[in-house]
LOKOLVO-152525 format. One record per residue: x, y, z of N, C-alpha, C, CB in turn. Coordinates in nm, 2 decimals, decimal comma. Glycine has a CB too. Example, Ala and Ser with C-alpha at 12.3 -4.5 7.8 and 13.67 -1.06 7.14 Angstrom:
<r><n_east>1,32</n_east><n_north>-0,57</n_north><n_up>0,78</n_up><ca_east>1,23</ca_east><ca_north>-0,45</ca_north><ca_up>0,78</ca_up><c_east>1,32</c_east><c_north>-0,33</c_north><c_up>0,78</c_up><cb_east>1,13</cb_east><cb_north>-0,45</cb_north><cb_up>0,90</cb_up></r>
<r><n_east>1,28</n_east><n_north>-0,22</n_north><n_up>0,71</n_up><ca_east>1,37</ca_east><ca_north>-0,11</ca_north><ca_up>0,71</ca_up><c_east>1,29</c_east><c_north>0,00</c_north><c_up>0,79</c_up><cb_east>1,41</cb_east><cb_north>-0,06</cb_north><cb_up>0,57</cb_up></r>
END
This chain:
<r><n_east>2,29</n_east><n_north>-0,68</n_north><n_up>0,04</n_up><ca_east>2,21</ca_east><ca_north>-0,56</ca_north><ca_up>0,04</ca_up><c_east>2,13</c_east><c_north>-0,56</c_north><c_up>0,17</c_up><cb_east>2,11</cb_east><cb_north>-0,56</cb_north><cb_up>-0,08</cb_up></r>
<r><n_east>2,11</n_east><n_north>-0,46</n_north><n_up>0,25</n_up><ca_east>2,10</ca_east><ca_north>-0,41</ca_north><ca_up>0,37</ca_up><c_east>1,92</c_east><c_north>-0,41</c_north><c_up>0,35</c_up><cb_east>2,21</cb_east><cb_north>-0,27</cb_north><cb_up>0,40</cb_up></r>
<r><n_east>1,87</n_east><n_north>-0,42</n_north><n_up>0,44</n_up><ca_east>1,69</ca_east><ca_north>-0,46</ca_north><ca_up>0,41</ca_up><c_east>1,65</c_east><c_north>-0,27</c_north><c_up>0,40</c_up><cb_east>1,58</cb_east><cb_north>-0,59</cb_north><cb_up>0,60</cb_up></r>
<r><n_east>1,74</n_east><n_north>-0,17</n_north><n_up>0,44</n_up><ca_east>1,70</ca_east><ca_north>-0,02</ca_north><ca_up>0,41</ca_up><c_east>1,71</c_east><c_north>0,02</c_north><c_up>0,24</c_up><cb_east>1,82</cb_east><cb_north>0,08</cb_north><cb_up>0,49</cb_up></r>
<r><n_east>1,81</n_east><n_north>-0,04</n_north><n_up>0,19</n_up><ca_east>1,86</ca_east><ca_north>0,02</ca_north><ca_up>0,08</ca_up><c_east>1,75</c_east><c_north>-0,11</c_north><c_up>0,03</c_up><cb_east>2,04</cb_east><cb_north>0,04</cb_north><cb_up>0,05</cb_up></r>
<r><n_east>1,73</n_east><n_north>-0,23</n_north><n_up>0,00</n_up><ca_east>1,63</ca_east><ca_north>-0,31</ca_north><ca_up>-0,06</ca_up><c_east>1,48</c_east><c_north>-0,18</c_north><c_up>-0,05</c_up><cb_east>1,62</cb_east><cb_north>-0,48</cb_north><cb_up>0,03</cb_up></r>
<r><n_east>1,45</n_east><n_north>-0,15</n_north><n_up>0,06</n_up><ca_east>1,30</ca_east><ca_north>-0,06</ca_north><ca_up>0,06</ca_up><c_east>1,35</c_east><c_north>0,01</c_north><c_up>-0,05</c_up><cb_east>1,26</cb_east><cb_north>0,06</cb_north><cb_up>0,21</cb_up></r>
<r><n_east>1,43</n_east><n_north>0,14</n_north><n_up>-0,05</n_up><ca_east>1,43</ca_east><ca_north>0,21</ca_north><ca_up>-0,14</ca_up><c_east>1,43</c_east><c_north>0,13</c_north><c_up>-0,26</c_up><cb_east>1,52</cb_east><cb_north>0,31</cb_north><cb_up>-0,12</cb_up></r>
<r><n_east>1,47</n_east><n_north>0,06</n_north><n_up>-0,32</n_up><ca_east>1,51</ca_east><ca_north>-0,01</ca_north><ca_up>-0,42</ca_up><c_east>1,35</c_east><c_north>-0,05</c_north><c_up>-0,50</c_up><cb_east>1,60</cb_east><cb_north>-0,15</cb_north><cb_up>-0,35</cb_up></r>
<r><n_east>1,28</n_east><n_north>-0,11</n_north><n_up>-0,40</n_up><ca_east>1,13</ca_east><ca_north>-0,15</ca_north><ca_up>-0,40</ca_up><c_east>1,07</c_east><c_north>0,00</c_north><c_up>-0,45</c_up><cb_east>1,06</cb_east><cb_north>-0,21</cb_north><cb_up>-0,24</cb_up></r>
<r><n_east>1,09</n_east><n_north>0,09</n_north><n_up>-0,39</n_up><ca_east>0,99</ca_east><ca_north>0,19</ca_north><ca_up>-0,36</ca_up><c_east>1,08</c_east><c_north>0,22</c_north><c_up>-0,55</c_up><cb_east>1,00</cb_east><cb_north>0,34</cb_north><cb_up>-0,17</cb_up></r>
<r><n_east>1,16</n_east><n_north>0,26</n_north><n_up>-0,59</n_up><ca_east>1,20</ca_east><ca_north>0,33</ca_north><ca_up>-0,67</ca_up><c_east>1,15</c_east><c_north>0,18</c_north><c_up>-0,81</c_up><cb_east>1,37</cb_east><cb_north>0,40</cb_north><cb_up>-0,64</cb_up></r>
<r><n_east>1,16</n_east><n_north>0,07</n_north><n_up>-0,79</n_up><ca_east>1,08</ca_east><ca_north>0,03</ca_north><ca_up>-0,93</ca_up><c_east>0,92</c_east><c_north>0,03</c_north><c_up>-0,91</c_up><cb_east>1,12</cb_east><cb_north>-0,13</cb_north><cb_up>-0,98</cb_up></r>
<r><n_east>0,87</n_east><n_north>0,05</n_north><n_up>-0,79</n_up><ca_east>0,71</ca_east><ca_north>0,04</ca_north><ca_up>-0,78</ca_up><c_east>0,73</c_east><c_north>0,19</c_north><c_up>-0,87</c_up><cb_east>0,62</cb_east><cb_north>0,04</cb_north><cb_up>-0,59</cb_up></r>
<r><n_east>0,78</n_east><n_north>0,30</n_north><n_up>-0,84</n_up><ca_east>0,73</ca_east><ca_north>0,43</ca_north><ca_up>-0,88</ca_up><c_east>0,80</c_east><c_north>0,44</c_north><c_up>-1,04</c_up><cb_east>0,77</cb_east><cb_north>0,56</cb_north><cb_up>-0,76</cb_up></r>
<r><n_east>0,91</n_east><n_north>0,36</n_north><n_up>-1,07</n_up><ca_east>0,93</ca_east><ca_north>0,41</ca_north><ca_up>-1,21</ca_up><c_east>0,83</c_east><c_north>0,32</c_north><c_up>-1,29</c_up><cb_east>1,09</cb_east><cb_north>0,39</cb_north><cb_up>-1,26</cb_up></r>
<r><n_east>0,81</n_east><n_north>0,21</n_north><n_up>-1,23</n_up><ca_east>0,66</ca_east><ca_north>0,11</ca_north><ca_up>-1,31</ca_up><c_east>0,51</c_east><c_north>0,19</c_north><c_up>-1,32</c_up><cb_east>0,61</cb_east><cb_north>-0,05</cb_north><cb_up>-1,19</cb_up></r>
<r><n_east>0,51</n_east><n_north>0,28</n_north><n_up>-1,20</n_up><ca_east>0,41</ca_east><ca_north>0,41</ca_north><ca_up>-1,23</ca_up><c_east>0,41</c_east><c_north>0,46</c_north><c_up>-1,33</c_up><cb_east>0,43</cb_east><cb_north>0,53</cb_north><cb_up>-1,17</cb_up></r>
<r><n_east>0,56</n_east><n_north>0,53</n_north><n_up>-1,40</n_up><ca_east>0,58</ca_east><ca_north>0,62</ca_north><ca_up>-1,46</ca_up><c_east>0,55</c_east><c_north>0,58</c_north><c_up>-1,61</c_up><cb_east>0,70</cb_east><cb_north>0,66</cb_north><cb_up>-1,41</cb_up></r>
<r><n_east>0,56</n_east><n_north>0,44</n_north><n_up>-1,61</n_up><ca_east>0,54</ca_east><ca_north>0,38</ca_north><ca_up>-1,77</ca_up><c_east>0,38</c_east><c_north>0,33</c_north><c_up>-1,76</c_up><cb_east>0,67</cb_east><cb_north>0,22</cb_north><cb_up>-1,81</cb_up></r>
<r><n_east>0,32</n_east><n_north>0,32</n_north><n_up>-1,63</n_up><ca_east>0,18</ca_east><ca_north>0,31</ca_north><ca_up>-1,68</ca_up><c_east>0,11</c_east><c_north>0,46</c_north><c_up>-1,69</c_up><cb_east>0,08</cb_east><cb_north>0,20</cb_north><cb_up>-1,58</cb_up></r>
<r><n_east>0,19</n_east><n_north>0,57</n_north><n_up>-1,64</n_up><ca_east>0,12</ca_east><ca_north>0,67</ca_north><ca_up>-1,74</ca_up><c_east>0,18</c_east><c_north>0,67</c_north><c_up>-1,86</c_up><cb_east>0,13</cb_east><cb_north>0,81</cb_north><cb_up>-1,69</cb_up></r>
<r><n_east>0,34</n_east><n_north>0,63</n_north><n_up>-1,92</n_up><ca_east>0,31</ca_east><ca_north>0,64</ca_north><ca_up>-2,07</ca_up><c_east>0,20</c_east><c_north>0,57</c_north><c_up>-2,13</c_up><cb_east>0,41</cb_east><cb_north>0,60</cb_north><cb_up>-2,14</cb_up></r>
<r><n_east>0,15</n_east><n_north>0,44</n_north><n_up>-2,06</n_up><ca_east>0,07</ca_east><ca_north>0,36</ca_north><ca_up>-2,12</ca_up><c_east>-0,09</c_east><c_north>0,47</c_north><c_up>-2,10</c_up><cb_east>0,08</cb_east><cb_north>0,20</cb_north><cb_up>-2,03</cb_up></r>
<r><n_east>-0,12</n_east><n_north>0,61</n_north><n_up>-2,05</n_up><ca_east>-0,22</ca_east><ca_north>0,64</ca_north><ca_up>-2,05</ca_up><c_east>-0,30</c_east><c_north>0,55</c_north><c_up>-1,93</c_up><cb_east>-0,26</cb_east><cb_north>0,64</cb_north><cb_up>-2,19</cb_up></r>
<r><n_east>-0,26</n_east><n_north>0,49</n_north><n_up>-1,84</n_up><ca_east>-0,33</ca_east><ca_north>0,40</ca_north><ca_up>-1,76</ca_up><c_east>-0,28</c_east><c_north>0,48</c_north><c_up>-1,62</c_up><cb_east>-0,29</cb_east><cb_north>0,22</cb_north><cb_up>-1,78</cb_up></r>
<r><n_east>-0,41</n_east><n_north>0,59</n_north><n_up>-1,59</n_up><ca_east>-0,38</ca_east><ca_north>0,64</ca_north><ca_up>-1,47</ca_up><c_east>-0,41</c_east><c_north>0,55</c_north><c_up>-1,35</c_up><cb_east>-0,43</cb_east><cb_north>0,76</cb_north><cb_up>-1,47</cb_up></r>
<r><n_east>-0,51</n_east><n_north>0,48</n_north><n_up>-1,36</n_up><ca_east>-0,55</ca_east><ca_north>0,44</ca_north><ca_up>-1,24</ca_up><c_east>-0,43</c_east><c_north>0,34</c_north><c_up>-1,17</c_up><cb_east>-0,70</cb_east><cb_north>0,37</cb_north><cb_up>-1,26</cb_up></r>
<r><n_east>-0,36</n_east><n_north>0,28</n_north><n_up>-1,25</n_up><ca_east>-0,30</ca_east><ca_north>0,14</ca_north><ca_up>-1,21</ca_up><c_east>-0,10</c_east><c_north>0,28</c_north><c_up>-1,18</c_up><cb_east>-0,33</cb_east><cb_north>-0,04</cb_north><cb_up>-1,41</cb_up></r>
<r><n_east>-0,16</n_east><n_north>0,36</n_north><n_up>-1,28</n_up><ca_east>-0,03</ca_east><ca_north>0,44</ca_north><ca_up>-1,25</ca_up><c_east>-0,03</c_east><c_north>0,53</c_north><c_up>-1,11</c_up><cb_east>-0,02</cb_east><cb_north>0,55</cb_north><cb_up>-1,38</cb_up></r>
<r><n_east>-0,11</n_east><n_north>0,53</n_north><n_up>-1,05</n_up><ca_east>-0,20</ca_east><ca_north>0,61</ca_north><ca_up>-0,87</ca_up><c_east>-0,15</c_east><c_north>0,48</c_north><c_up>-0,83</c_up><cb_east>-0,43</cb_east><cb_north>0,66</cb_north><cb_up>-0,83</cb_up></r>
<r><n_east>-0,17</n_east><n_north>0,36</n_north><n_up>-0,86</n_up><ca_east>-0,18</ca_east><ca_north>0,24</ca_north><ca_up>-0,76</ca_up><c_east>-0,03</c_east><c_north>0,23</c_north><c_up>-0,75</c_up><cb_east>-0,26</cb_east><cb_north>0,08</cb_north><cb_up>-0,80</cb_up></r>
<r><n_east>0,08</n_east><n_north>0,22</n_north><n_up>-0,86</n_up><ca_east>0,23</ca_east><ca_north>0,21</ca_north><ca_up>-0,81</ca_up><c_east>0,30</c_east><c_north>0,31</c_north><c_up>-0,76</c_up><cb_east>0,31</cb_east><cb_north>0,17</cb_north><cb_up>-0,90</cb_up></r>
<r><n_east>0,26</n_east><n_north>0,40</n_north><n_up>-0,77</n_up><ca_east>0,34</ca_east><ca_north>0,53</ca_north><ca_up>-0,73</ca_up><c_east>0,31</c_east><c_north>0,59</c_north><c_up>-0,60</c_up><cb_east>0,31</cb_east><cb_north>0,63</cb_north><cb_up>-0,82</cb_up></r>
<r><n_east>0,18</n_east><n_north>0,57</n_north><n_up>-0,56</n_up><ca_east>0,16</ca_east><ca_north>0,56</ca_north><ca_up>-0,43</ca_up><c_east>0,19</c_east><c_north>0,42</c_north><c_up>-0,32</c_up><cb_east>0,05</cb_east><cb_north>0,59</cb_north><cb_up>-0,43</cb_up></r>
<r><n_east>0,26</n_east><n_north>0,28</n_north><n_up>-0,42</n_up><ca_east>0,28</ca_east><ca_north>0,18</ca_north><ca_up>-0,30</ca_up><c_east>0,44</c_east><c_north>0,24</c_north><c_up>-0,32</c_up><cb_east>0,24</cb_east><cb_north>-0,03</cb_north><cb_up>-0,33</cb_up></r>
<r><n_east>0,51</n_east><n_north>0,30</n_north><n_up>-0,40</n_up><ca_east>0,64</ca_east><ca_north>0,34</ca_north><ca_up>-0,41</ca_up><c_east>0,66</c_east><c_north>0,47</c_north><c_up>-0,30</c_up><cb_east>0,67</cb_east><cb_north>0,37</cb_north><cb_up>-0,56</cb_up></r>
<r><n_east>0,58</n_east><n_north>0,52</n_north><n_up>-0,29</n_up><ca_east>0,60</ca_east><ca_north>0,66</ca_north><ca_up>-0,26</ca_up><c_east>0,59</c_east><c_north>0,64</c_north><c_up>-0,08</c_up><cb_east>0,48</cb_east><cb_north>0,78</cb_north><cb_up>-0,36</cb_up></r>
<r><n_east>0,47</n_east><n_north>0,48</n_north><n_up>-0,03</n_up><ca_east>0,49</ca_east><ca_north>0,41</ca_north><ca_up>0,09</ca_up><c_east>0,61</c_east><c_north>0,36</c_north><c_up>0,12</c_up><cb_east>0,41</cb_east><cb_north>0,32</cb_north><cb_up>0,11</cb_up></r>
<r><n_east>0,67</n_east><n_north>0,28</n_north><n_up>0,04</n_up><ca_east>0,80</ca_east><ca_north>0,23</ca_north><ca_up>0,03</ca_up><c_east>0,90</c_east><c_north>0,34</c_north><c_up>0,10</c_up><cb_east>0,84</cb_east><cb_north>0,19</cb_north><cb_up>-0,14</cb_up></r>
<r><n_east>0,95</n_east><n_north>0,41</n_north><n_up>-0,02</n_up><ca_east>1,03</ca_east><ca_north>0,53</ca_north><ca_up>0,06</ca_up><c_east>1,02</c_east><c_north>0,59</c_north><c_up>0,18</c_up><cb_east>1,01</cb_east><cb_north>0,63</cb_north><cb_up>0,02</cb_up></r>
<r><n_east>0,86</n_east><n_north>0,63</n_north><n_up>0,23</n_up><ca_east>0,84</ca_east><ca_north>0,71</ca_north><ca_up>0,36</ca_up><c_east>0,87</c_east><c_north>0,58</c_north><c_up>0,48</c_up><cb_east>0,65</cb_east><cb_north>0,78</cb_north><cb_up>0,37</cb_up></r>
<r><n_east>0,84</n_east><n_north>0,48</n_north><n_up>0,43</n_up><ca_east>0,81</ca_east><ca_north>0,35</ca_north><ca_up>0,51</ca_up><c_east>0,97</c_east><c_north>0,36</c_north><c_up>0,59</c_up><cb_east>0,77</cb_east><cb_north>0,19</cb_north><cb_up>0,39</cb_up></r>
<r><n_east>1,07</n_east><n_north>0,36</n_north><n_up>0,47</n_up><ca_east>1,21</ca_east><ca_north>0,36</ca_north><ca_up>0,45</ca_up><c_east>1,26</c_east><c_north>0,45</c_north><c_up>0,57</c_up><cb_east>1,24</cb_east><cb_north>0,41</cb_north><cb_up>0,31</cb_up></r>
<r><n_east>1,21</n_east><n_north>0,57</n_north><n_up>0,54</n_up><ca_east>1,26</ca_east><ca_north>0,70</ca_north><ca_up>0,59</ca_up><c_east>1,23</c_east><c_north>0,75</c_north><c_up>0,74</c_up><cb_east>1,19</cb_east><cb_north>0,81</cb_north><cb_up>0,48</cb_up></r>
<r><n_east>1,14</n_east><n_north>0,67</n_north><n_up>0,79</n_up><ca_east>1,09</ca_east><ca_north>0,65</ca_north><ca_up>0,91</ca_up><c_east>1,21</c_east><c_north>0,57</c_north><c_up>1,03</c_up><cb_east>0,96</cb_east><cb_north>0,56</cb_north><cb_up>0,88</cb_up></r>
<r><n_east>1,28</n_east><n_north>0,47</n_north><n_up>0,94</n_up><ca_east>1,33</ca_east><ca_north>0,41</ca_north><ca_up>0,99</ca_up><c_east>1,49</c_east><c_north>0,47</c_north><c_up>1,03</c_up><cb_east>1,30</cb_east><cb_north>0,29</cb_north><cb_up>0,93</cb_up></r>
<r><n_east>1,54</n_east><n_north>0,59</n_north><n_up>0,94</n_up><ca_east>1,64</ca_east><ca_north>0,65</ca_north><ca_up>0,96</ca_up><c_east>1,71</c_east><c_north>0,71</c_north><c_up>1,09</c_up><cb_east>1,62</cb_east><cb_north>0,71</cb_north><cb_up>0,88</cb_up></r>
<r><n_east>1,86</n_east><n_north>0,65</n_north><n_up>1,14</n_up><ca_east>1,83</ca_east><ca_north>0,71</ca_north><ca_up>1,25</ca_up><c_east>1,92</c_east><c_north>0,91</c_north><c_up>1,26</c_up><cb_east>1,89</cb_east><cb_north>0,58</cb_north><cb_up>1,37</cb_up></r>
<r><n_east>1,88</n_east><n_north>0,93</n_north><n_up>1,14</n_up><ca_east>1,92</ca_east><ca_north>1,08</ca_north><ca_up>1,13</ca_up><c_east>1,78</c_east><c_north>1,15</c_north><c_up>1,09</c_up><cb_east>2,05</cb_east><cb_north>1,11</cb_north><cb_up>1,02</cb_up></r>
<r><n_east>1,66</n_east><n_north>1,11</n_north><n_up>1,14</n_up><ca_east>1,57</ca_east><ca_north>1,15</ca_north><ca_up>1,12</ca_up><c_east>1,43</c_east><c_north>1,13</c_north><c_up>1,23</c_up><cb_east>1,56</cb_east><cb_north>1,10</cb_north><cb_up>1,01</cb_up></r>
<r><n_east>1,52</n_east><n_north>1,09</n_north><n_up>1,34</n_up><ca_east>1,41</ca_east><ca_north>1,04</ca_north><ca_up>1,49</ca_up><c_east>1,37</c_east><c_north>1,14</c_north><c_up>1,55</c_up><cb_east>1,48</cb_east><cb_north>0,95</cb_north><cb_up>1,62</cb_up></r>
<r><n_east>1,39</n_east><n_north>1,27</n_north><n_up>1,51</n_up><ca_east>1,29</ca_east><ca_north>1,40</ca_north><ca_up>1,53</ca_up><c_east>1,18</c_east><c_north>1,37</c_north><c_up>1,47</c_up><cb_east>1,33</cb_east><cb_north>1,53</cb_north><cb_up>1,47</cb_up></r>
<r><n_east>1,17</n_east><n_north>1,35</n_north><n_up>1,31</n_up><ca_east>1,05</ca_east><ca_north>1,35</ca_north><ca_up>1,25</ca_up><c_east>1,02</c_east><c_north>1,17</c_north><c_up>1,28</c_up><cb_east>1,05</cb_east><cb_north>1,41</cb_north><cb_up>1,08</cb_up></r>
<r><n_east>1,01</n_east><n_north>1,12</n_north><n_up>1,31</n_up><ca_east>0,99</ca_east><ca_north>0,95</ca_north><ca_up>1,30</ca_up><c_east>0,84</c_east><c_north>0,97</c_north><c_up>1,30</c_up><cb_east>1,07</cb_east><cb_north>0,83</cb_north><cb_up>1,44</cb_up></r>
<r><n_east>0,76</n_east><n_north>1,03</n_north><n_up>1,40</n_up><ca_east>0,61</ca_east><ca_north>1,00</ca_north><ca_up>1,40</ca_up><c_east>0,55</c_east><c_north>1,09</c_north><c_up>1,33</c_up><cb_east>0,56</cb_east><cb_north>0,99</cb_north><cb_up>1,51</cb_up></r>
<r><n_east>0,57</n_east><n_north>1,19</n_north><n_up>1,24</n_up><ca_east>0,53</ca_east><ca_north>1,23</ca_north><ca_up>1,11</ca_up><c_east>0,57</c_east><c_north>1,16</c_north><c_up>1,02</c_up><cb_east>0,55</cb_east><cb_north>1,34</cb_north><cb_up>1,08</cb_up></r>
<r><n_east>0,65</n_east><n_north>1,12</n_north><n_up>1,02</n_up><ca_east>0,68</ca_east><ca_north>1,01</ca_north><ca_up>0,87</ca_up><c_east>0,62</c_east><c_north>0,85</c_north><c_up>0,90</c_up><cb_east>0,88</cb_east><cb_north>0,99</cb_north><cb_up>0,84</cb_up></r>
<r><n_east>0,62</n_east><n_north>0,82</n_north><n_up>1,04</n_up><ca_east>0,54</ca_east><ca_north>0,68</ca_north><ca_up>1,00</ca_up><c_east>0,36</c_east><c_north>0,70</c_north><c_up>1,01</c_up><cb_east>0,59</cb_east><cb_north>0,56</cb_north><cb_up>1,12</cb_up></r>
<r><n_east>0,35</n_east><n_north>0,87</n_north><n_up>1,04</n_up><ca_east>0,19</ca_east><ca_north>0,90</ca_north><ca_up>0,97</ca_up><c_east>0,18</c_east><c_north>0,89</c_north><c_up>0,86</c_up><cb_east>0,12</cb_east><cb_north>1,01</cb_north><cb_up>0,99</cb_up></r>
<r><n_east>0,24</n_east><n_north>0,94</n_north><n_up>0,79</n_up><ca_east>0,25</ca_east><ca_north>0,96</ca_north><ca_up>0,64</ca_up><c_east>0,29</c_east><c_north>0,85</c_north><c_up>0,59</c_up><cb_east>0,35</cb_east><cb_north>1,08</cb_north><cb_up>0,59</cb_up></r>
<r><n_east>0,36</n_east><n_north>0,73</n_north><n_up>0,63</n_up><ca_east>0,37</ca_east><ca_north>0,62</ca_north><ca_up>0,56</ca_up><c_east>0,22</c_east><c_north>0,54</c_north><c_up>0,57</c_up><cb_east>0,50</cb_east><cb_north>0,53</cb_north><cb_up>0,61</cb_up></r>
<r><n_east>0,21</n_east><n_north>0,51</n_north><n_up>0,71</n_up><ca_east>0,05</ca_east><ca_north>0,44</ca_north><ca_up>0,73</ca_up><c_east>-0,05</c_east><c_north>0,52</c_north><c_up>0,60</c_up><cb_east>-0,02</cb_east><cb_north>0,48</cb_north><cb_up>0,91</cb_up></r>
<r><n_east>-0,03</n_east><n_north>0,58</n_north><n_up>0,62</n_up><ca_east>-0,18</ca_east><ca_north>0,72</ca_north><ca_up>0,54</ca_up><c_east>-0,12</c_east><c_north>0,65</c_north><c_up>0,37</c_up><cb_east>-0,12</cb_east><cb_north>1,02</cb_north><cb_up>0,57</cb_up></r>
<r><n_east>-0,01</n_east><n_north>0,62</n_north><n_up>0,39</n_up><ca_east>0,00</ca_east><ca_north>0,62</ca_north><ca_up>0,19</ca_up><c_east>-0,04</c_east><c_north>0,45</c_north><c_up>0,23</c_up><cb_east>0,23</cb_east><cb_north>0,67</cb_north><cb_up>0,08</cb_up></r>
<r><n_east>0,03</n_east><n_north>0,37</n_north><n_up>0,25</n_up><ca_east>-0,03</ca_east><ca_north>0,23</ca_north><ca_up>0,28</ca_up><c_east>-0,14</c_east><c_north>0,20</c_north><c_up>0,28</c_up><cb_east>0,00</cb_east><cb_north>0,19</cb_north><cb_up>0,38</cb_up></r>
<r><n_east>-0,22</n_east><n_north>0,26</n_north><n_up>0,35</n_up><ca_east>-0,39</ca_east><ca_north>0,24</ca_north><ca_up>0,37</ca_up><c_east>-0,45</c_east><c_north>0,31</c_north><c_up>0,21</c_up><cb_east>-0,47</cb_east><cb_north>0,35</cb_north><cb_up>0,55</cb_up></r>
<r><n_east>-0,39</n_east><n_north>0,44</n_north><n_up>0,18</n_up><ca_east>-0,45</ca_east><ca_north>0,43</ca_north><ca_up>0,03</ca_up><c_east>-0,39</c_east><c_north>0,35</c_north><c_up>-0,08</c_up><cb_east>-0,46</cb_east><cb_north>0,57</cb_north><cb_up>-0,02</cb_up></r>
<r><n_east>-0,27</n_east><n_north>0,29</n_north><n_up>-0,06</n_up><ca_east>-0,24</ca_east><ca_north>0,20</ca_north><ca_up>-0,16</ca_up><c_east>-0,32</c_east><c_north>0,11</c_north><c_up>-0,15</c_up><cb_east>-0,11</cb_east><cb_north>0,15</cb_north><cb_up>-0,16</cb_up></r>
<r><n_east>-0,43</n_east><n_north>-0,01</n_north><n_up>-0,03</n_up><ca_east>-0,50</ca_east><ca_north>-0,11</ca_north><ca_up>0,00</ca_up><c_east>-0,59</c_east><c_north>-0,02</c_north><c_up>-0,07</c_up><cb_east>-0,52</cb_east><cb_north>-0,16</cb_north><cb_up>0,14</cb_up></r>
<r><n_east>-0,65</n_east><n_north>0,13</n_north><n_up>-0,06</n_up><ca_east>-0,78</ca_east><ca_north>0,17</ca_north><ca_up>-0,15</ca_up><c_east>-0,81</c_east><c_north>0,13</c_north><c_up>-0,25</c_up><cb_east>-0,81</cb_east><cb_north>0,27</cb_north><cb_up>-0,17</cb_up></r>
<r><n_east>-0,72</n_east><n_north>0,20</n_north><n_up>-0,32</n_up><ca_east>-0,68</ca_east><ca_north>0,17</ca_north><ca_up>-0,46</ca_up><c_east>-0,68</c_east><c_north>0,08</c_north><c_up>-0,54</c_up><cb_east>-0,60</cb_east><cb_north>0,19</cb_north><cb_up>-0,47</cb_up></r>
<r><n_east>-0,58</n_east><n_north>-0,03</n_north><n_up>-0,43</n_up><ca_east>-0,60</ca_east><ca_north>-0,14</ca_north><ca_up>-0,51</ca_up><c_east>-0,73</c_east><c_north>-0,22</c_north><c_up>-0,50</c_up><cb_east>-0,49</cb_east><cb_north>-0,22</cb_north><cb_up>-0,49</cb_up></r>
<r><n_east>-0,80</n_east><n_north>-0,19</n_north><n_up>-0,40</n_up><ca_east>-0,95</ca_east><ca_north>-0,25</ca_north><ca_up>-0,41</ca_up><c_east>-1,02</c_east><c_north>-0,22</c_north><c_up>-0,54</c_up><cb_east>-1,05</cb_east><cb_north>-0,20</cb_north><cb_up>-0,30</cb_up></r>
<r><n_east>-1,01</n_east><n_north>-0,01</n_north><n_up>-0,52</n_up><ca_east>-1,05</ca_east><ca_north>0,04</ca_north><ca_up>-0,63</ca_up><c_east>-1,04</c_east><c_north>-0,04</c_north><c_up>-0,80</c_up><cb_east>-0,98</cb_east><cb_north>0,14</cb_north><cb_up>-0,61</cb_up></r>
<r><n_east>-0,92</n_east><n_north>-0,06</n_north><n_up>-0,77</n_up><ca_east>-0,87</ca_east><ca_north>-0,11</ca_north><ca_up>-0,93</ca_up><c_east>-0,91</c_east><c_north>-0,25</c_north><c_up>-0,97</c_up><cb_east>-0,70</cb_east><cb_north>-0,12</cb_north><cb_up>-0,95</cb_up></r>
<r><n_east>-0,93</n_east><n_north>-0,34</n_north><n_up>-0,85</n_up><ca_east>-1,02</ca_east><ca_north>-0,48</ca_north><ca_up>-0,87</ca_up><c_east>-1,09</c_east><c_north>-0,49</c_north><c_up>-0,90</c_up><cb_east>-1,04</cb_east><cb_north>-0,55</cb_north><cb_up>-0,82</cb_up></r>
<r><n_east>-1,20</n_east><n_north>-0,38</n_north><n_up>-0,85</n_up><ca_east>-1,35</ca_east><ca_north>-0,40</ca_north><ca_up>-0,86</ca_up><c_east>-1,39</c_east><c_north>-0,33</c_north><c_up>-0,96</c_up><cb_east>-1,42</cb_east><cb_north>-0,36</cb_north><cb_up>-0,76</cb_up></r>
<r><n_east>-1,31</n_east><n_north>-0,20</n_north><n_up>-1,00</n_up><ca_east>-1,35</ca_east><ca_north>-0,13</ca_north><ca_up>-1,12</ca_up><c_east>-1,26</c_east><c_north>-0,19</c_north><c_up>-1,25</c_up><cb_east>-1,34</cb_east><cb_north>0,04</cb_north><cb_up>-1,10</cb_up></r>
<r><n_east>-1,16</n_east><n_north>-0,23</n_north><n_up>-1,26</n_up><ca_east>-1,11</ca_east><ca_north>-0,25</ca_north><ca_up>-1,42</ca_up><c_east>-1,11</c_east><c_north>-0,41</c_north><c_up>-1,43</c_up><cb_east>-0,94</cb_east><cb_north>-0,17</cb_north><cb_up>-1,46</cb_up></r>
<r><n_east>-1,10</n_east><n_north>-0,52</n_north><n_up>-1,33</n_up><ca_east>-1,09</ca_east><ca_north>-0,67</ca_north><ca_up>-1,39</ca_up><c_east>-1,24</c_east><c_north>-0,70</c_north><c_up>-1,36</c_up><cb_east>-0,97</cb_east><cb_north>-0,79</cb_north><cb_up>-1,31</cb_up></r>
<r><n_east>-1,38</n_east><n_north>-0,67</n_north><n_up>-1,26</n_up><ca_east>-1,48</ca_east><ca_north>-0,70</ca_north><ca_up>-1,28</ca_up><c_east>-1,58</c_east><c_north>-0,65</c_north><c_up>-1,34</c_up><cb_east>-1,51</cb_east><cb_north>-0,71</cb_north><cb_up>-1,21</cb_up></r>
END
């Protein structure tokens, strides 16, 4: 497995592990995987080389989801395990 197709791979169980902590009614932790999934992908998609027109809007938009995945997950430390 090629380290492109492993990203997507990552990005798609971070976001379907989202998808069951909203069945679980647990939004906050369900924002935290779906946005490190939804980095994953853009992270991914950046790197494509049928896409080096957009490359520096998509590695904005990956940084920008990355840095709020680190929010979040502060968020979720400090507010739900302390």
């Amino acid at each position: 497995m090629n380290a492109r197709a492993r990203q997507y791979l990552f990005g798609f169980i971070f976001f379907a592990f989202g998808i069951y902590q909203l069945y679980l009614h647990d939004f906050l932790e369900a924002s935290l995987y779906m946005t490190a999934g939804t980095a994953f992908v853009f992270n991914c998609l950046a790197m494509e080389p049928r896409l080096v027109p957009y490359k520096k809007g998509l590695s904005i938009v990956a940084w920008a989801l990355i840095i709020a995945t680190g929010l979040l997950l502060l968020w979720l430390v400090q507010f739900k395990y302390f």
